[in-house]
The first five atom37 places (N, CA, C, CB, O) and aatype in JSON, in Angstrom:
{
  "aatype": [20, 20, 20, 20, 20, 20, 20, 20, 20, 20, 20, 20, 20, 20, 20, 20, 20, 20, 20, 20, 20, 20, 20, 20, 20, 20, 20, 20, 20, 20, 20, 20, 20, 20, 20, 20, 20, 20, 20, 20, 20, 20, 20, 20, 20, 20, 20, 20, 20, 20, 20, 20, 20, 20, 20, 20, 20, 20, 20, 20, 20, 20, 20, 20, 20, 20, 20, 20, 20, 20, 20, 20, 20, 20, 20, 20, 20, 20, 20, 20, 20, 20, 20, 20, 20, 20, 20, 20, 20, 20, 20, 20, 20, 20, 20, 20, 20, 20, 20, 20, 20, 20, 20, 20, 20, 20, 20, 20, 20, 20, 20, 20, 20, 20, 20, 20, 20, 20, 20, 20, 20, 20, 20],
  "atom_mask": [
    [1, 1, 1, 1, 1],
    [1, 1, 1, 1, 1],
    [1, 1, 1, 1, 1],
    [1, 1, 1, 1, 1],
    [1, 1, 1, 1, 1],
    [1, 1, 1, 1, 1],
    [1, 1, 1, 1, 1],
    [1, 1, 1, 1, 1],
    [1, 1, 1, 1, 1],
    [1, 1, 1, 1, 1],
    [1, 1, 1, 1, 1],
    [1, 1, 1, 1, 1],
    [1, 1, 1, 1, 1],
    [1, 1, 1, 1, 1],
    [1, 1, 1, 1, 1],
    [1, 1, 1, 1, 1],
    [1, 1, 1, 1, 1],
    [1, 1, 1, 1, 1],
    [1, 1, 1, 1, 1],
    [1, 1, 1, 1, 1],
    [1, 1, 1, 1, 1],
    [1, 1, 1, 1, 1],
    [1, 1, 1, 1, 1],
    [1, 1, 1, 1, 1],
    [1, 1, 1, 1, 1],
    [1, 1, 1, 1, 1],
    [1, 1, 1, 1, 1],
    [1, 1, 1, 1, 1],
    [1, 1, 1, 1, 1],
    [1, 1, 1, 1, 1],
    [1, 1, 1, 1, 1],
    [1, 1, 1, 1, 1],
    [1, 1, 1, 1, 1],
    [1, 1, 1, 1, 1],
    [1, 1, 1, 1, 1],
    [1, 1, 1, 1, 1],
    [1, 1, 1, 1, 1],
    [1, 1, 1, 1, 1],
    [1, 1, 1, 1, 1],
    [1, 1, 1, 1, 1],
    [1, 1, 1, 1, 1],
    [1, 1, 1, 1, 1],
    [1, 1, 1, 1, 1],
    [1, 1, 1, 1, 1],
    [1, 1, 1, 1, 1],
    [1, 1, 1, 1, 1],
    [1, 1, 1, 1, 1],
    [1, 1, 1, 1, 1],
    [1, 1, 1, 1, 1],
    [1, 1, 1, 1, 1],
    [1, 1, 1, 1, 1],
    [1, 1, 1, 1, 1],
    [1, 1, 1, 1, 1],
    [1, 1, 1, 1, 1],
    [1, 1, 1, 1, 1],
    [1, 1, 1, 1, 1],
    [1, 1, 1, 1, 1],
    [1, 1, 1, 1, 1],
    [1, 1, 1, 1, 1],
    [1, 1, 1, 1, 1],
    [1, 1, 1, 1, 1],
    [1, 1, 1, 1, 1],
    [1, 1, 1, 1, 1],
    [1, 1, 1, 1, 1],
    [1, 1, 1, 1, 1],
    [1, 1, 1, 1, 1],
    [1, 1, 1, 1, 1],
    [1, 1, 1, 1, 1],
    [1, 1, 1, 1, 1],
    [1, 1, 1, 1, 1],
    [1, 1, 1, 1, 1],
    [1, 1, 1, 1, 1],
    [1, 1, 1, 1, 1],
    [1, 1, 1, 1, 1],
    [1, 1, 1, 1, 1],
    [1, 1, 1, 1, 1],
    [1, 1, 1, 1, 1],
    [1, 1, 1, 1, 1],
    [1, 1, 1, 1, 1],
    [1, 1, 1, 1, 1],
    [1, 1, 1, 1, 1],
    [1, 1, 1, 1, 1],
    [1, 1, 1, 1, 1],
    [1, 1, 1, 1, 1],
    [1, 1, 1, 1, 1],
    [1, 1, 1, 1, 1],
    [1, 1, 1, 1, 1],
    [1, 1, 1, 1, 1],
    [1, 1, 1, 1, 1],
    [1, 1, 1, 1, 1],
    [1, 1, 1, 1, 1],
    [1, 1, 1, 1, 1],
    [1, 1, 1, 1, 1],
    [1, 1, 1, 1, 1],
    [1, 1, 1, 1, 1],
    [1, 1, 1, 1, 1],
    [1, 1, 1, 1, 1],
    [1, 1, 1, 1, 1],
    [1, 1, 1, 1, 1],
    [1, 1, 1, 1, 1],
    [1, 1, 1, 1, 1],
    [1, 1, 1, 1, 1],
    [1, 1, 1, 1, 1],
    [1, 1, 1, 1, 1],
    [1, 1, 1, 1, 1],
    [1, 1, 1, 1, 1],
    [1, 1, 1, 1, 1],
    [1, 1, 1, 1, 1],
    [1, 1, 1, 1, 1],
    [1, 1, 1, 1, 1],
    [1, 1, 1, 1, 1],
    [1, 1, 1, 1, 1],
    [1, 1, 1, 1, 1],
    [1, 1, 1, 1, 1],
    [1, 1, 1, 1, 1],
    [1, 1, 1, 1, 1],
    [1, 1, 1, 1, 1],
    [1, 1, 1, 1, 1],
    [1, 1, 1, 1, 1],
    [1, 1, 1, 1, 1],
    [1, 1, 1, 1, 1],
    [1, 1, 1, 1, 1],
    [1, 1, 1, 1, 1]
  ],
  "atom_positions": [
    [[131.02, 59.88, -33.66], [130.5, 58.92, -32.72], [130.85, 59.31, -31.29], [131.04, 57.54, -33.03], [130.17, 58.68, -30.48]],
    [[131.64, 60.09, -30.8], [132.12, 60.58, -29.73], [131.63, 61.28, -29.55], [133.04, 60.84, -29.54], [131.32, 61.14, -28.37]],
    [[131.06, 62.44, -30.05], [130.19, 62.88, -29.69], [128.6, 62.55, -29.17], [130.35, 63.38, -30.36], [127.84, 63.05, -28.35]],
    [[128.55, 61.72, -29.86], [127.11, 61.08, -29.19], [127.05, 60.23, -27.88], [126.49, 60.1, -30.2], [126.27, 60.38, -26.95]],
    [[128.26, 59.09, -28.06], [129.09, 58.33, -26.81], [128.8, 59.36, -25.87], [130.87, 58.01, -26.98], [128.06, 59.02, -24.95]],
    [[129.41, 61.06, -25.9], [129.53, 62.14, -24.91], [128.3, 61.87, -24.35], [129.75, 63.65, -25.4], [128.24, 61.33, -23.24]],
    [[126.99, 62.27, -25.17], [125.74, 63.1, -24.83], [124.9, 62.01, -24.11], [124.93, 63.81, -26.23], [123.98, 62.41, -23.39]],
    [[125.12, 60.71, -24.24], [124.45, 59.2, -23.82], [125.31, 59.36, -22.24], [125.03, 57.42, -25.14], [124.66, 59.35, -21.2]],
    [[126.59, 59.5, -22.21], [127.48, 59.8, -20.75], [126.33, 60.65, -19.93], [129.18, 60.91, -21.01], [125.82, 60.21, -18.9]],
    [[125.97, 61.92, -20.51], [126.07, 62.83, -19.63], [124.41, 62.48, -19.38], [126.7, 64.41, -20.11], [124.14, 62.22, -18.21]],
    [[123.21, 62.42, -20.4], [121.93, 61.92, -19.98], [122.08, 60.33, -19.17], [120.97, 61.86, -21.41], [121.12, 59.94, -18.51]],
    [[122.75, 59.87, -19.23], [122.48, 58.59, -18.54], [123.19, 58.58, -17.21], [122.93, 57.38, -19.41], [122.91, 57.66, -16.44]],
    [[124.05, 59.45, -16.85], [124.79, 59.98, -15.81], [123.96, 60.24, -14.89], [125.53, 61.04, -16.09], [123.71, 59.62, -13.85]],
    [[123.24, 61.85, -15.61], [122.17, 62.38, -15.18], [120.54, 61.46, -14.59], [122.03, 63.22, -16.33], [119.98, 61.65, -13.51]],
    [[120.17, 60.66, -15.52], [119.1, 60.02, -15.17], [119.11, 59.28, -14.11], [118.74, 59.39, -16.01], [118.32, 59.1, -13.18]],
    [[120.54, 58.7, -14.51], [120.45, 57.32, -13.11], [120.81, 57.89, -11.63], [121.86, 55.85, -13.38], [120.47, 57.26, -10.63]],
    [[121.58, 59.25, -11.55], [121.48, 59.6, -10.15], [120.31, 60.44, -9.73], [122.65, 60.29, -9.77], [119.75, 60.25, -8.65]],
    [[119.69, 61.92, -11.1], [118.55, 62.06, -10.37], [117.23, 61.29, -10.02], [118.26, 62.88, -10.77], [116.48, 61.63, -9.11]],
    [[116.99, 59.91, -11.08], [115.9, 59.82, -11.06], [115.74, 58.24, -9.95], [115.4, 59.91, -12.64], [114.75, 57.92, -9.29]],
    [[116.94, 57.56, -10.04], [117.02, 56.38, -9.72], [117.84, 56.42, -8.2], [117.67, 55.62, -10.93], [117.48, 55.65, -7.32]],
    [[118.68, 57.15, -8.04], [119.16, 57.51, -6.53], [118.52, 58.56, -5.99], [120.59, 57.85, -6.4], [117.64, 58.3, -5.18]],
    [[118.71, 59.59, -6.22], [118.68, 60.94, -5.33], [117.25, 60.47, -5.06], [118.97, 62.7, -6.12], [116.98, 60.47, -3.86]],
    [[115.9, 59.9, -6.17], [114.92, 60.16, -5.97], [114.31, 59.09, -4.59], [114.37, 60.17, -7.3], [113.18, 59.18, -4.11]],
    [[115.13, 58.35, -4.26], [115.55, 57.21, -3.18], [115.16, 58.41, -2.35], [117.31, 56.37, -3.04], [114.09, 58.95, -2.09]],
    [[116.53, 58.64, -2.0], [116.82, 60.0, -0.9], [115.73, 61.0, -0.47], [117.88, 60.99, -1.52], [115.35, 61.22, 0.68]],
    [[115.28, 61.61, -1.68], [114.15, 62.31, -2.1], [112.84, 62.23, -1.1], [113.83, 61.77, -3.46], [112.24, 62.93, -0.29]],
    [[112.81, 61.06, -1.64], [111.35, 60.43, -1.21], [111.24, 59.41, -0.32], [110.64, 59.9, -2.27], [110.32, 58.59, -0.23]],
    [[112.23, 59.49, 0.33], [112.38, 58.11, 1.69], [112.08, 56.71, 1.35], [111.23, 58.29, 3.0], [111.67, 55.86, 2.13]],
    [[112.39, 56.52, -0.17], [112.08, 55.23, -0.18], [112.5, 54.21, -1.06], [111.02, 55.21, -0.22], [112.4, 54.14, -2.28]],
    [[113.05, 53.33, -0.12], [114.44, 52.33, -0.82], [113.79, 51.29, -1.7], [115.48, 51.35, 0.48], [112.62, 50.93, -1.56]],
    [[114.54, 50.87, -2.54], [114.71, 49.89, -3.91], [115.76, 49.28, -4.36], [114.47, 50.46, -4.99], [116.59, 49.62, -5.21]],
    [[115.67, 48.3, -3.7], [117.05, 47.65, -4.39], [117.21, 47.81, -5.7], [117.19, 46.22, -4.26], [118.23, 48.26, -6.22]],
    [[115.96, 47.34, -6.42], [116.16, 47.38, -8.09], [116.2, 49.18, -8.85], [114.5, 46.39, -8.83], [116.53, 49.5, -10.0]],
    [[115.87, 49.84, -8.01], [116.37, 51.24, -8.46], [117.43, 51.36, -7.95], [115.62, 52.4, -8.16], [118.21, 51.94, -8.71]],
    [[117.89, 51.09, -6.97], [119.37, 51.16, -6.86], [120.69, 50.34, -7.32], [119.47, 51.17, -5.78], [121.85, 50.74, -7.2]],
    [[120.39, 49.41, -7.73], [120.94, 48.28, -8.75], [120.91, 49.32, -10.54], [119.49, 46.48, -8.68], [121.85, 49.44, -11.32]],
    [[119.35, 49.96, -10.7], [119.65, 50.82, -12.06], [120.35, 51.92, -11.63], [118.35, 51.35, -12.91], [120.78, 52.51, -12.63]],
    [[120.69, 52.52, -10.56], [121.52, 53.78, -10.81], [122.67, 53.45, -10.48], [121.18, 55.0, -10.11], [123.49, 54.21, -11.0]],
    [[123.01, 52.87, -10.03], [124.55, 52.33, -9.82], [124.86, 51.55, -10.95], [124.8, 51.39, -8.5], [126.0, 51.78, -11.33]],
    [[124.23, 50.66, -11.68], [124.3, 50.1, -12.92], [124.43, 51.84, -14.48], [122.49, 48.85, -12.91], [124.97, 51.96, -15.58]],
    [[123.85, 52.46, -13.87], [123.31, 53.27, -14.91], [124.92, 54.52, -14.84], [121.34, 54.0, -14.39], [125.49, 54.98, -15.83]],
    [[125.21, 54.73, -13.66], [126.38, 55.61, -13.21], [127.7, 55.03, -14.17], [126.68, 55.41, -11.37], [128.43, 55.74, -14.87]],
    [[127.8, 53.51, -13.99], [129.04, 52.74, -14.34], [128.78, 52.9, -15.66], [129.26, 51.21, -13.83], [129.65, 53.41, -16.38]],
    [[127.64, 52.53, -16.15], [127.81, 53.0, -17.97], [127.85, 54.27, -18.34], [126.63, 52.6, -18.91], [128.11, 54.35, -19.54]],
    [[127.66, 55.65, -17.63], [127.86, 56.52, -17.79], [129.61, 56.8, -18.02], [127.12, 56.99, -16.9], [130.1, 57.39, -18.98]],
    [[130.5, 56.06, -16.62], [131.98, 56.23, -16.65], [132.23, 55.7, -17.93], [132.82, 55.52, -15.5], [132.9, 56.53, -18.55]],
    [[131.92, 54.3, -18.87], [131.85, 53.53, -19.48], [131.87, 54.17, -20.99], [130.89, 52.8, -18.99], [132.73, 53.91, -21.82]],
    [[130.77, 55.05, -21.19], [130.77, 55.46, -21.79], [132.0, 56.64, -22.39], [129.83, 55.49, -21.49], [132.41, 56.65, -23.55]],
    [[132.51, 57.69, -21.18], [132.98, 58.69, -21.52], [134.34, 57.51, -21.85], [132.95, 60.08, -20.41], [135.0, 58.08, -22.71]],
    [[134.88, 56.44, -21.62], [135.92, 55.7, -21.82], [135.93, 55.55, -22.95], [136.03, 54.69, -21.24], [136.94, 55.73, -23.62]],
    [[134.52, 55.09, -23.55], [134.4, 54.54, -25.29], [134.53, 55.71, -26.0], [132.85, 53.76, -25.84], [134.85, 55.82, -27.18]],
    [[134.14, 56.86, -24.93], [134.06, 58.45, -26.38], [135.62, 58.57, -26.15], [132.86, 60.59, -25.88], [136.13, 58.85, -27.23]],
    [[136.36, 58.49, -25.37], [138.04, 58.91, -24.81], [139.02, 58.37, -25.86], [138.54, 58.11, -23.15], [139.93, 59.07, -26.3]],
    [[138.73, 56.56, -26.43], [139.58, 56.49, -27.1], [139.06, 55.4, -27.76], [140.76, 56.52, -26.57], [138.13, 54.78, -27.25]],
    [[139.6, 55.03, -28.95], [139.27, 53.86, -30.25], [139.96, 52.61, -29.43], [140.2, 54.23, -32.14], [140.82, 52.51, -28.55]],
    [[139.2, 51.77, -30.13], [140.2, 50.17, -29.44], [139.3, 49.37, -28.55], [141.75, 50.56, -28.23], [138.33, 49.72, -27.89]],
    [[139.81, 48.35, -28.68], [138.87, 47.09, -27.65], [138.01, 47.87, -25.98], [140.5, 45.56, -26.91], [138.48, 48.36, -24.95]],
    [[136.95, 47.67, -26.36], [136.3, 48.17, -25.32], [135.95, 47.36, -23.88], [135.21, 48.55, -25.92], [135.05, 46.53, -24.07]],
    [[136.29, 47.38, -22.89], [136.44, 46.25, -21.6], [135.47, 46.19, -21.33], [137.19, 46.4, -20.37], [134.76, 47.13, -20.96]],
    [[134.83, 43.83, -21.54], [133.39, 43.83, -21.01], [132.31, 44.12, -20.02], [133.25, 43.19, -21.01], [131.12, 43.84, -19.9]],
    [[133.23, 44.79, -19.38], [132.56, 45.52, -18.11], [130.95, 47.0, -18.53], [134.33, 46.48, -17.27], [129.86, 47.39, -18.11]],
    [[131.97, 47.22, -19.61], [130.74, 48.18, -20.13], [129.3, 47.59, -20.6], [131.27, 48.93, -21.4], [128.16, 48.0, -20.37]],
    [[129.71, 46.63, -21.23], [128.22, 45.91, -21.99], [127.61, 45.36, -21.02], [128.36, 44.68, -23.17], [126.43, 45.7, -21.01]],
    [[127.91, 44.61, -20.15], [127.47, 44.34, -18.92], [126.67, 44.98, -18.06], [128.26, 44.2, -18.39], [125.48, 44.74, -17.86]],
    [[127.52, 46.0, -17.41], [126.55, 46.69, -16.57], [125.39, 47.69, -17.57], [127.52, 47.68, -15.45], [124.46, 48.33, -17.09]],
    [[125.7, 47.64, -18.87], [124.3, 48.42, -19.44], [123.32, 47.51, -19.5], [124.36, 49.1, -20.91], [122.21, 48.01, -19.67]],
    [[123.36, 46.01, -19.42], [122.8, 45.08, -20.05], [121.82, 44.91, -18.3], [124.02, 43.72, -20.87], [120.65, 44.77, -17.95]],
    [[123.17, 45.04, -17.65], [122.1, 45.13, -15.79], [121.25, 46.42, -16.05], [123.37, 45.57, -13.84], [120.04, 46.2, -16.03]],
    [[121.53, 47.37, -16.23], [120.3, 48.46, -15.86], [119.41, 48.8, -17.07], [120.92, 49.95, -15.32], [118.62, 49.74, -17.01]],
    [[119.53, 48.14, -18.03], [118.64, 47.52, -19.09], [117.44, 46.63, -18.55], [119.54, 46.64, -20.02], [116.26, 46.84, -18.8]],
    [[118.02, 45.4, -17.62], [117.1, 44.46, -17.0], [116.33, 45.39, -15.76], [118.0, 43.04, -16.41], [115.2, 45.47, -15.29]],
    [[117.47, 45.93, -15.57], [116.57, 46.71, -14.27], [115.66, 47.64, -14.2], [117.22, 47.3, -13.5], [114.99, 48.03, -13.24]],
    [[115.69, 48.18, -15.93], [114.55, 49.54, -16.11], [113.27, 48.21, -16.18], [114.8, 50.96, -18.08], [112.18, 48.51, -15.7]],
    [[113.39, 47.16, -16.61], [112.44, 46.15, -17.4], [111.24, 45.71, -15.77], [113.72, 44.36, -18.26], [110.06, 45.38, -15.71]],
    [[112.28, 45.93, -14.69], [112.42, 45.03, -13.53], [111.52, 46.03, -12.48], [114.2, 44.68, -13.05], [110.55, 45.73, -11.8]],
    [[111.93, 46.78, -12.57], [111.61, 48.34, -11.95], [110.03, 48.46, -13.1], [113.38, 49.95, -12.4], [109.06, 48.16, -12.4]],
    [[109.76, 48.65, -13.95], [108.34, 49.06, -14.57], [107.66, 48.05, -14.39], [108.23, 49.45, -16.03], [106.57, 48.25, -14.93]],
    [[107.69, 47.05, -13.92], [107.25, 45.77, -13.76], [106.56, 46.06, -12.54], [108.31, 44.63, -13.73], [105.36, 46.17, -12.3]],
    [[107.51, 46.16, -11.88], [107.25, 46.03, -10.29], [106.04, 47.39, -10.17], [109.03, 46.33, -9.17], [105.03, 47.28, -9.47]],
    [[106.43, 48.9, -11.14], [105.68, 49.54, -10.88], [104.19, 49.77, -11.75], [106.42, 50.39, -10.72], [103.46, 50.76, -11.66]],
    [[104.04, 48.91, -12.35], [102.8, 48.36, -12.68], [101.91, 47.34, -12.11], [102.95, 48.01, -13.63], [100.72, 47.37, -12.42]],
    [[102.51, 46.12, -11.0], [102.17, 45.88, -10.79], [101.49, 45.92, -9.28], [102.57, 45.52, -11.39], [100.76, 45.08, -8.76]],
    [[102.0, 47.27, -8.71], [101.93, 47.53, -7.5], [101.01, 48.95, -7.68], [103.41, 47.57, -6.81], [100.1, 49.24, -6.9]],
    [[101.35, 49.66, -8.68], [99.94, 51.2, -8.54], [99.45, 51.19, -9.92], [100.64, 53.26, -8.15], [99.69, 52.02, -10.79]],
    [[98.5, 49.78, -10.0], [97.73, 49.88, -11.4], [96.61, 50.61, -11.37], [97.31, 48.62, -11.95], [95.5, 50.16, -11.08]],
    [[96.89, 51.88, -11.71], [95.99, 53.13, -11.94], [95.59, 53.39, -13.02], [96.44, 54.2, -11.64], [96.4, 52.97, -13.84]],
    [[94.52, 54.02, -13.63], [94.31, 54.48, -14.53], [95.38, 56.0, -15.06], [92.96, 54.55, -14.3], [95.39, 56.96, -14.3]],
    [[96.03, 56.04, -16.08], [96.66, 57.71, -15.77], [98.39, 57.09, -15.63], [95.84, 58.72, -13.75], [99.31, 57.77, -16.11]],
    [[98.58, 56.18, -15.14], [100.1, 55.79, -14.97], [100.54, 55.61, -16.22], [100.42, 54.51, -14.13], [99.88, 55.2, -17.16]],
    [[102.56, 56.16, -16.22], [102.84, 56.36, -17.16], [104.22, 56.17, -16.79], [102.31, 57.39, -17.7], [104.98, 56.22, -17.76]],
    [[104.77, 55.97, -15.66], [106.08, 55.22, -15.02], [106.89, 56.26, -15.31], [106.65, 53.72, -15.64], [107.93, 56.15, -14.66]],
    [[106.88, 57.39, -16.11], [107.76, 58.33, -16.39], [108.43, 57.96, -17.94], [108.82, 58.38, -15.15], [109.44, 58.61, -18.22]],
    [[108.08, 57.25, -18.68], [108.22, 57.0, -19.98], [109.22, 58.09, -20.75], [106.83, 56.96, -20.54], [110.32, 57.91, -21.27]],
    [[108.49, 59.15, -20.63], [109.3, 60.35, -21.57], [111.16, 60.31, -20.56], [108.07, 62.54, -21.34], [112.21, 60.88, -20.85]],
    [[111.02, 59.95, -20.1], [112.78, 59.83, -18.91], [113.37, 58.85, -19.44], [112.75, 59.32, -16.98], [114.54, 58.94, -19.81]],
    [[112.51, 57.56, -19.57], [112.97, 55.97, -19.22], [113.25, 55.25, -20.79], [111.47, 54.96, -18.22], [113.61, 54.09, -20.95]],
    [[113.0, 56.17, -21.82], [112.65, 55.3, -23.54], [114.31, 55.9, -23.79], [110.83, 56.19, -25.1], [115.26, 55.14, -23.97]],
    [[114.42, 57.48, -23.77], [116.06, 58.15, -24.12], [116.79, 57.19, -23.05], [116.38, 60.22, -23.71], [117.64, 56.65, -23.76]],
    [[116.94, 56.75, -21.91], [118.18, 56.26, -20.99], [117.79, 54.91, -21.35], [118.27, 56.67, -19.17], [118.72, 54.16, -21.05]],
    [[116.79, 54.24, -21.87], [117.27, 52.95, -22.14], [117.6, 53.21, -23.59], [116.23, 51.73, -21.82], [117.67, 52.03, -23.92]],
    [[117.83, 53.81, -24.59], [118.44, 54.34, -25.37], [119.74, 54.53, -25.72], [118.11, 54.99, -25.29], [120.41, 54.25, -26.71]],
    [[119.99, 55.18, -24.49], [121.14, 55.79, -24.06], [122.13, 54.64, -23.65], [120.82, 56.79, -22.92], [123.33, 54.65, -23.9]],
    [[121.36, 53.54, -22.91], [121.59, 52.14, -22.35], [122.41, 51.31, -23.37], [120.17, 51.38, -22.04], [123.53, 50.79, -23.33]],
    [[121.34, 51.38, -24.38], [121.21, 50.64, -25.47], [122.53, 50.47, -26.46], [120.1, 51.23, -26.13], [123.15, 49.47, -26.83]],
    [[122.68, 51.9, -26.73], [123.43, 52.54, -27.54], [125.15, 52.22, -27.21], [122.94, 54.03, -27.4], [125.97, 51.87, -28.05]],
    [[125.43, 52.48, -25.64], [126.67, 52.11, -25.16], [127.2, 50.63, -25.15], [126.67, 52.57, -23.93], [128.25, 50.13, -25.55]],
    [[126.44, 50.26, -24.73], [126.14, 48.58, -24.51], [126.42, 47.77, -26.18], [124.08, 48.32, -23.9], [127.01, 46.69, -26.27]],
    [[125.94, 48.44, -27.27], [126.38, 48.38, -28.36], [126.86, 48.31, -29.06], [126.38, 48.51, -28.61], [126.74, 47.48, -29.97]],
    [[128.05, 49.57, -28.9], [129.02, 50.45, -28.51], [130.57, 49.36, -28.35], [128.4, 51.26, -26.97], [131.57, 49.15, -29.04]],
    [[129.99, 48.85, -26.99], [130.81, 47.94, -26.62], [130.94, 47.13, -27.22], [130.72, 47.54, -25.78], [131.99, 46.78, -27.77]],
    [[129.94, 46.66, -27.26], [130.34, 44.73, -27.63], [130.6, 45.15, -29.23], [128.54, 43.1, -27.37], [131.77, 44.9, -29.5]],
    [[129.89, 45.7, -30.35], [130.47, 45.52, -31.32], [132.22, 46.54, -31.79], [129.23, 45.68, -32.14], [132.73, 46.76, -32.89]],
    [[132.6, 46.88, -30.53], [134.3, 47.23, -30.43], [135.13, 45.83, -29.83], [134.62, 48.75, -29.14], [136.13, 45.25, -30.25]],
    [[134.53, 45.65, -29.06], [134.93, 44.3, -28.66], [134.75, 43.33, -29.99], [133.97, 43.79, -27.33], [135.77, 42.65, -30.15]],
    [[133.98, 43.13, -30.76], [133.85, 42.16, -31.8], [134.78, 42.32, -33.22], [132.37, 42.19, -32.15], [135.36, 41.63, -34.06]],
    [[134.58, 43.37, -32.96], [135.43, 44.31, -33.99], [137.11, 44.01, -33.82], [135.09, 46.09, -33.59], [137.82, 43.64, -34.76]],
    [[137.51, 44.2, -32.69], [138.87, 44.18, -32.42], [139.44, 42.56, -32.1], [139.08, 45.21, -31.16], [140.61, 42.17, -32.0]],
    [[138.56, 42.05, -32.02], [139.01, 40.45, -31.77], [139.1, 39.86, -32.96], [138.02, 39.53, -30.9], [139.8, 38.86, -33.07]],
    [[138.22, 40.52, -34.4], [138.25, 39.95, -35.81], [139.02, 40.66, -35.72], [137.29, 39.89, -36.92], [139.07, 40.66, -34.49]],
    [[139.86, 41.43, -36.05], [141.64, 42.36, -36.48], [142.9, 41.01, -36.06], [142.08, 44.36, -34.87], [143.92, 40.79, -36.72]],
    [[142.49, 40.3, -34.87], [143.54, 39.45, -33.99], [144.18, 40.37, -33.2], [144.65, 38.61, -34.78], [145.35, 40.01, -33.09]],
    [[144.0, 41.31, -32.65], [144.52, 42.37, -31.93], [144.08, 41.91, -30.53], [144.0, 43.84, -32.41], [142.92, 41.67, -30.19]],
    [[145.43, 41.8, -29.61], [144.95, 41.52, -27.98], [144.03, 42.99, -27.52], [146.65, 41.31, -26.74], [143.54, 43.09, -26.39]]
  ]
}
């Protein structure tokens, strides 16, 4: 499972700064709600390599912020459907299905370690 925890770190690391920041930078053009997913998307990345690092109650901070850039991929395709409804649009799908995946998976991760360790009676 750490191993996979790893590979969700490093693609969701990856996604949320190239595609959701840098591409800010990139392209001169600001988004709160893309910048809410890559800063949301960065923290579950740290989040993650924490859950691959060690066994034991996982801090709700992780499920959380996957659960924000979960809403925010939802929030963000929204917005970009409803602003360049083209024929041919495709929001970047093949990027956005693995990192909410990836999202998914940590966020998961969490809460059922967290659920897990509170049925033991373990602080």
């Amino acid at each position: 499972m750490s191993t996979i925890l790893t590979l969700s770190a490093l693609y969701t690391g990856f996604v949320a700064f190239a595609a959701f920041l840098f591409g800010q930078v990139f392209l001169d053009s600001y988004s709160f709600v893309s910048s809410l997913v890559g800063f949301a998307g960065l923290a579950t990345s740290v989040g993650a390599f924490k859950l691959a690092s060690r066994q034991g109650r996982a801090p709700a901070w992780i499920m959380w912020v996957s659960c924000l850039a979960l809403a925010g991929i939802m929030a963000d395709a929204a917005k970009y459907y409803m602003r360049l409804a083209v024929p041919g649009n495709n929001y970047a799908w093949e990027l956005m299905v693995p990192f909410a995946a990836c999202l998914a998976l940590v966020g998961f991760t969490a809460s059922f370690r967290r659920r897990q360790h509170s049925a033991s009676g373990k602080p």
